[in-house]
C-alpha positions in Angstrom: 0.0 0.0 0.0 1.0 3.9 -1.1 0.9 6.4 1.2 0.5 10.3 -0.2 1.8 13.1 2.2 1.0 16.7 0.7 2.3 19.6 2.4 2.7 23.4 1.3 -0.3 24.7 0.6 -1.8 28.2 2.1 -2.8 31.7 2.0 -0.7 33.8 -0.6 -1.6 37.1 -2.5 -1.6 37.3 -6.4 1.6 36.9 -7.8 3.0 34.9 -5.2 4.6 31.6 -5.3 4.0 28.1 -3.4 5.6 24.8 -3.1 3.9 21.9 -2.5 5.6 18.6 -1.6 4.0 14.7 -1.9 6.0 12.6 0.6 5.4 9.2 -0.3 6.2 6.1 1.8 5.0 2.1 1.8 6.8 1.4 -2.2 9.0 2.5 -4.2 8.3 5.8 -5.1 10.1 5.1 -8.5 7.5 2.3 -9.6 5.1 5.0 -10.1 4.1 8.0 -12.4 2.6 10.5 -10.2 0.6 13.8 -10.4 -1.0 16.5 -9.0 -4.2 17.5 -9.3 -6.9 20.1 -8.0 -10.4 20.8 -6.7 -11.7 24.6 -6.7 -14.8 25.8 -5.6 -17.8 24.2 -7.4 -15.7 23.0 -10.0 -14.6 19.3 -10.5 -11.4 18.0 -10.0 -8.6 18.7 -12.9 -4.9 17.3 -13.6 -2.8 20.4 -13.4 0.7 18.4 -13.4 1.9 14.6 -14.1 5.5 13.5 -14.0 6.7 9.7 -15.5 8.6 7.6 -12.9 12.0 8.4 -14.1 11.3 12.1 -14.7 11.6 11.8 -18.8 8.2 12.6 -19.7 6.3 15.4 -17.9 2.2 16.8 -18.6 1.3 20.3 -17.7 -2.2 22.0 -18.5 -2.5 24.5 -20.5 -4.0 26.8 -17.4 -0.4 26.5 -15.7 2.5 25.9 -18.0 4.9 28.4 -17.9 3.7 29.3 -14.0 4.2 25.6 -12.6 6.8 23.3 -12.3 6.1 19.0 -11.5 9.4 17.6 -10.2 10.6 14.4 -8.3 13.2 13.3 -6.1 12.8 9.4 -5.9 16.1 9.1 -3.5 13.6 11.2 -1.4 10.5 9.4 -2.3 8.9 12.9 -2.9 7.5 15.1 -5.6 7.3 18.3 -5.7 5.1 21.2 -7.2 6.3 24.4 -7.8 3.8 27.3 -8.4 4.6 30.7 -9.7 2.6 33.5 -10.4 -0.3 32.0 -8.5 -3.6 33.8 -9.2 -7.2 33.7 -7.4 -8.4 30.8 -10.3 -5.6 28.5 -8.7 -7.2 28.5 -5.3 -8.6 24.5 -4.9 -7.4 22.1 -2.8 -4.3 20.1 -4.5 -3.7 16.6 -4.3 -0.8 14.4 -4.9 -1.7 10.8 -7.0 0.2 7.9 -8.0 -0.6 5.5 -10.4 1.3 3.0 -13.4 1.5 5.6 -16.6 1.7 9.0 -16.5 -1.8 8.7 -18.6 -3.0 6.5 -16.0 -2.8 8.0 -12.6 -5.7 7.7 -9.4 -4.3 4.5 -8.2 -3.6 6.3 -4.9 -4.3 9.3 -3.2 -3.2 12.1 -1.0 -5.5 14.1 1.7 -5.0 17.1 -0.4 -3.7 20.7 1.0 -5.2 23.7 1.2 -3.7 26.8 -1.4 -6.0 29.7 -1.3 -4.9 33.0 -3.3 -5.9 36.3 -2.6 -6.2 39.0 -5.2 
């Protein structure tokens, strides 16, 4: 069994910048593509980043490339998301997910964290 670990989120004004970390623990964190993914208001819950298990191939949406970053550190079984430029339309809650492909992920989920952004 996966564990999922988020940590990072909270309040920060328009413009900001966030990083969220997915601690992972129970496997391998290298057996698995993982992603992050979000939940605003009302709305239902989007991929925002995905990241293969070696690092090789990477998925952004369209709403965040050029602002966010997907990363991974499987000596530290963690991934990481780094969030530039945040604006109000990124406040959701985010959570980290593992799965087999990249395409693929949902296998296993994190609690999700709080990121709320002010304008």
């Amino acid at each position: 069994q996966l564990q999922l670990v988020e940590s990072g989120g909270g309040l920060v004004q328009a413009g900001g910048s966030l990083r969220l970390s997915c601690a992972v623990s129970g496997r391998t964190l290298s057996s698995y593509a993982m992603g992050w993914f979000r939940q605003g208001p009302g709305k239902e819950r989007e991929r925002v980043a995905a990241i293969s298990r070696r690092g090789g191939s990477i998925y952004l949406a369209d709403s965040v490339k050029g602002r966010f970053t997907i990363s991974r550190d499987n000596a530290k079984n963690t991934v990481y998301l780094q969030m530039l430029g945040l604006q109000p339309e990124d406040t959701a809650v985010y959570y980290c997910s593992a799965g087999a492909l990249l395409g693929a992920l949902g296998d296993y989920w994190g609690q999700g964290t709080q990121v709320t952004v002010s304008s």
